[in-house]
C-alpha positions in Angstrom: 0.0 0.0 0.0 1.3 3.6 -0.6 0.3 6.1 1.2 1.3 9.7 1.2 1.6 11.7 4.7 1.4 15.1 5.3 5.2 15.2 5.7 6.0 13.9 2.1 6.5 17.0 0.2 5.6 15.6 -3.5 1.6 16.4 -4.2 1.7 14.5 -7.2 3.3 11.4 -8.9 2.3 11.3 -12.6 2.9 8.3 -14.8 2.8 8.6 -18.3 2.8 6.1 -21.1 5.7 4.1 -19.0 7.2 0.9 -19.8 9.6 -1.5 -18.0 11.1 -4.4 -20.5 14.3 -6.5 -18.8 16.8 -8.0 -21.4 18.8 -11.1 -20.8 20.3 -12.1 -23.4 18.2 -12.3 -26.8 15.0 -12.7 -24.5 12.8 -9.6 -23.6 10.4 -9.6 -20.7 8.1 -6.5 -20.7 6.9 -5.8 -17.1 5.0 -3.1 -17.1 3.6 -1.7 -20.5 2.3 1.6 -21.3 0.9 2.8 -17.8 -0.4 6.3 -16.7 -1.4 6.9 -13.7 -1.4 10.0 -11.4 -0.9 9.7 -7.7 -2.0 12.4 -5.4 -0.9 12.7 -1.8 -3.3 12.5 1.2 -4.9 9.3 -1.0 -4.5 5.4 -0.1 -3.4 3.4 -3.2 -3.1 -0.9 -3.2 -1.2 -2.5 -5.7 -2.8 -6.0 -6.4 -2.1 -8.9 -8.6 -0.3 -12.4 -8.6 3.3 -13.1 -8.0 5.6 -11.6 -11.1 2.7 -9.3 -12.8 5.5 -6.2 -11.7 4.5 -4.6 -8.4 7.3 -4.6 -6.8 8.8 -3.3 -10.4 6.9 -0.8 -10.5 7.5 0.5 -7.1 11.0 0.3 -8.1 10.2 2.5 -10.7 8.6 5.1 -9.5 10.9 5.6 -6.2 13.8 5.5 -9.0 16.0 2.5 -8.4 15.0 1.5 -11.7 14.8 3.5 -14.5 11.6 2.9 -17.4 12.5 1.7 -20.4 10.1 4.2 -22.1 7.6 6.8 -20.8 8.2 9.7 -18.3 7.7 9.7 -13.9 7.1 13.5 -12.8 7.0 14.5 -9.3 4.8 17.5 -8.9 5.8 18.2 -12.7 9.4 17.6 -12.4 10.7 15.1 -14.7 12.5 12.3 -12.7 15.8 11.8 -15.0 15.8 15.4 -13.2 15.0 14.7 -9.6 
């Protein structure tokens, strides 16, 4: 579950049109695939689905450990690669 506090200062997480695709070798495994989505603090999101559909990828994503393969992340309108 994330939840934004009253101490986070980001507003606003907005997803647009990302993509995360891991490469091993000639094989491509696309994990998340075109997503927008905006999150806005003081709200209570759940991330649900089965074992290897990308949650925890997608976390990863957005918090920036990983980068997306396509598609922008802006925090309250700041582009992440600039964060």
């Amino acid at each position: 579950m994330i939840k934004f506090t009253k101490a986070c200062s980001i507003s606003r997480i907005l997803l647009s049109d990302v993509s995360k695709t891991f490469v091993e070798g000639d094989n491509q495994l696309l994990v998340i695939e075109n997503l927008s989505y905006t999150f806005m603090k003081g709200r209570t999101y759940a991330l649900m689905g089965a074992s290897g559909t990308g949650k925890s990828t997608l976390l990863h994503v957005i918090a920036g450990f990983e980068q997306p393969t396509t598609g922008i992340i802006l925090y309250d309108d700041a582009n992440q690669a600039l964060v």
